[in-house]
C-alpha positions in Angstrom: 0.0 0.0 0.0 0.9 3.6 -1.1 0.1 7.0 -1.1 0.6 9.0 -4.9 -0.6 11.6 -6.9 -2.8 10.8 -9.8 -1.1 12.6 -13.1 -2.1 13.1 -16.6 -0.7 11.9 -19.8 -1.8 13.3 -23.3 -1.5 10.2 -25.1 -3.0 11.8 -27.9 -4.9 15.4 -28.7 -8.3 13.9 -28.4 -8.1 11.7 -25.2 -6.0 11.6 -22.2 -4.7 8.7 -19.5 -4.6 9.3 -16.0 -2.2 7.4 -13.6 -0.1 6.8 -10.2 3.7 6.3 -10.1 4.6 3.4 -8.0 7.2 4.2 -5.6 10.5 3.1 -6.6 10.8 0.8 -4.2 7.6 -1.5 -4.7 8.7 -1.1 -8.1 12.0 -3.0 -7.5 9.9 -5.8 -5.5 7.6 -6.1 -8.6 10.6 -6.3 -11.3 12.6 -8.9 -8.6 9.1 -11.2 -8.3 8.3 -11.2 -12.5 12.2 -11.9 -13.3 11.8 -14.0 -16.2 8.1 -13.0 -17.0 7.7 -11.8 -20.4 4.5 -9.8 -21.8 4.0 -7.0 -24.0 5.4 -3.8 -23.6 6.6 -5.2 -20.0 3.4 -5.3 -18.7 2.6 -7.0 -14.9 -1.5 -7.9 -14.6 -2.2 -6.6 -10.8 -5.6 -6.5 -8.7 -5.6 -2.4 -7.7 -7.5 -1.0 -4.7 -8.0 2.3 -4.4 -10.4 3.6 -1.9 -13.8 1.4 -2.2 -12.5 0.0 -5.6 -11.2 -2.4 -6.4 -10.5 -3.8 -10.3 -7.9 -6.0 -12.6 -5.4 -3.8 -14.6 -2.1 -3.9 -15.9 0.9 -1.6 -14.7 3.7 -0.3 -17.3 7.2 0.0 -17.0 8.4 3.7 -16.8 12.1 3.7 -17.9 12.3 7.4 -18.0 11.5 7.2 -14.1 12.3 3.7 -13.4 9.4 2.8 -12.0 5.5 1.2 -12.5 2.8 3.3 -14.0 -0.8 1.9 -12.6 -3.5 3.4 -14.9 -6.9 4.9 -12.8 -9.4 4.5 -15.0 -12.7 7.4 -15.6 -14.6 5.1 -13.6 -13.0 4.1 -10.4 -12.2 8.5 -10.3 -15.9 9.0 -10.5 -16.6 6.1 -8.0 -13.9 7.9 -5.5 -14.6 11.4 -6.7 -10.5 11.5 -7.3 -9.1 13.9 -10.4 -5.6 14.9 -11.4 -3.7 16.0 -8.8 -5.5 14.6 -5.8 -3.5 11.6 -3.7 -4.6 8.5 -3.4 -4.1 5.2 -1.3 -3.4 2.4 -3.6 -3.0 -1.0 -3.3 -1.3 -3.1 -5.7 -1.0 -7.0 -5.5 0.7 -9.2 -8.2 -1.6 -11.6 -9.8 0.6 -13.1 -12.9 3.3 -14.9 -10.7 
């Protein structure tokens, strides 16, 4: 369990992603437990909690930051009334090892 700030990403003119950074540290643990795990673009499959929510996802590999990117989706920010810029409690379990 964390605490991060949900940012934006303009992934293209017409629609936008919001996400949390995992801290660099749970992002080690997650890179140590899939050693060997291949799938596409480096992605882990995860069960997320966030508040009341709670949903299956993938998190992404941020090289740039060397950490995991968790994406929120629209609906679990309307279901927790959460935007960009707010902090959130996440958890974040492993389920593809």
């Amino acid at each position: 369990m964390f605490d991060a700030e949900l940012w934006e990403w303009d992934a293209r003119r017409d629609e936008s992603w919001t996400f949390v950074s995992l801290p660099i540290d749970e992002s080690e643990d997650v890179r140590q437990m899939t050693a060997g795990l291949h799938r596409g673009f480096g992605s882990r499959r995860v069960q997320v909690t966030v508040g009341g929510t709670t949903w299956s996802t993938s998190i992404f590999p941020d090289s740039k930051n060397n950490c995991y990117v968790l994406p929120i989706k629209r609906s679990v920010r309307a279901a927790e009334s959460i935007d960009v810029g707010d902090i959130v409690t996440v958890t974040v379990e492993l389920t593809d090892v």
